[in-house]
C-alpha positions as CSV (number, residue, x, y, z in Angstrom):
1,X,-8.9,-22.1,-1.1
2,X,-9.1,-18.4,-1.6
3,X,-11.9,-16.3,-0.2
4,X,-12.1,-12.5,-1.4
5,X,-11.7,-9.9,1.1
6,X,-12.2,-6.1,1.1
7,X,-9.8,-3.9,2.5
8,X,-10.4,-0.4,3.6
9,X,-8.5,2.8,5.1
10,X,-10.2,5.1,6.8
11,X,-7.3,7.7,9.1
12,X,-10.2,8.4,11.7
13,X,-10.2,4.8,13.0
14,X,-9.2,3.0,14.9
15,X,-7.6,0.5,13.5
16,X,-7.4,2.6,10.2
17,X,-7.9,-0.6,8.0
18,X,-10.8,-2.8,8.1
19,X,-11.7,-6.4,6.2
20,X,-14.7,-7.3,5.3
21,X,-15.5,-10.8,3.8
22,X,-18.2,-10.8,0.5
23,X,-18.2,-15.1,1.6
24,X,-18.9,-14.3,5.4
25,X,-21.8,-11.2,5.5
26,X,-21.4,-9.8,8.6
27,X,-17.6,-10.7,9.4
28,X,-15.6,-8.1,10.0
29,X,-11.7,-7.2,11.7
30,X,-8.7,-5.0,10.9
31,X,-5.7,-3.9,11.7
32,X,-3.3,-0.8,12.3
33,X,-1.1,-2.0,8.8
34,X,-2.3,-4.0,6.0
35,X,-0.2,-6.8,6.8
36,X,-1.7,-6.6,10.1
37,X,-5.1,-6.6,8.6
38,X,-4.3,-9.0,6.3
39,X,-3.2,-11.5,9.3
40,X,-6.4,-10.5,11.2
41,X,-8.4,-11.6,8.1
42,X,-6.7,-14.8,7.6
43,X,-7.5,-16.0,11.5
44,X,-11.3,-14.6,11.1
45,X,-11.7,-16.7,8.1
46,X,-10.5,-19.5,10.1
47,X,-12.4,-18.9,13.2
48,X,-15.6,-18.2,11.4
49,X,-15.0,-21.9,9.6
50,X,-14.4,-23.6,13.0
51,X,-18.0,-21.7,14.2
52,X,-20.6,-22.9,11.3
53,X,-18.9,-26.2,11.7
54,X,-19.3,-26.4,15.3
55,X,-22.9,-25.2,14.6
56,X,-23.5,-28.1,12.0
57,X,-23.9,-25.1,9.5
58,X,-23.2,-25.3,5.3
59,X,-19.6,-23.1,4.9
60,X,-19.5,-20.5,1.7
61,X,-17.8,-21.7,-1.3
62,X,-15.5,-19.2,-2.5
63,X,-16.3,-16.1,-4.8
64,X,-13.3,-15.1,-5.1
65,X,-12.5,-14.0,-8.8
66,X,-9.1,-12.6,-10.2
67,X,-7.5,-9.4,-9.1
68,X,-9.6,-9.4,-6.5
69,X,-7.6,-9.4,-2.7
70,X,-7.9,-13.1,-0.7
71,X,-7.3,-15.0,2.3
72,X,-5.3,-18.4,1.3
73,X,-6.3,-21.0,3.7
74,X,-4.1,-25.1,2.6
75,X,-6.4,-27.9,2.2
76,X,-5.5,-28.9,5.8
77,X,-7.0,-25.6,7.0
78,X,-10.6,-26.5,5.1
79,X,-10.0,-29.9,5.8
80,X,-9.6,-31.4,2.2
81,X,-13.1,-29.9,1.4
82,X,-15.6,-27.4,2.9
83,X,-17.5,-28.8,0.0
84,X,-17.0,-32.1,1.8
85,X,-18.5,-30.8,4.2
86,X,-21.5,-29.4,3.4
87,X,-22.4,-31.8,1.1
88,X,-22.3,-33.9,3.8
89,X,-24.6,-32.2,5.8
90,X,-27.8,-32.7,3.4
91,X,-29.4,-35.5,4.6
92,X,-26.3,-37.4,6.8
93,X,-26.4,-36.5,10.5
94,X,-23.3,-35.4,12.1
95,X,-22.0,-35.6,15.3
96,X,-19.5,-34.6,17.3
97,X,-16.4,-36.7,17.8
């Protein structure tokens, strides 16, 4: 699954490139290359995943759209289906196992 990301250079920071994620309001990291950031964006995706599922909380589909820049995560990493998932959560109680 690909979620957009939005990368951004700025010389005055610190790091000088920041991601933001459209899917995610509020996410943010970077990094001091873009591979770096790219890396840090990739783990953020997958951290902010593990959170709303821990929280019992519906995860994004994607927007992502061609040409726009992405975070890959395998179907092992969204476990066969954030849709799955959240379709799941309307109306079938979850709990921990």
């Amino acid at each position: 699954m690909k979620y957009p990301i939005q990368i951004t250079r700025d010389a005055e920071s610190i790091p000088p490139y920041t991601v933001t994620f459209p899917d995610f309001p509020g996410l943010k990291t970077g990094g001091d290359t873009t591979k770096d950031a790219d890396k840090a964006a990739r783990q953020e995706v997958l951290d902010a995943i593990k959170r709303l599922r821990n929280e019992s909380q519906p995860i994004p589909d994607s927007s992502w759209k061609e040409g726009q820049h992405w975070v890959d995560l395998s179907p092992e990493e969204t476990i066969e289906g954030i849709r799955k998932y959240n379709e799941g959560l309307n109306g079938m109680y979850l709990r921990p196992v």
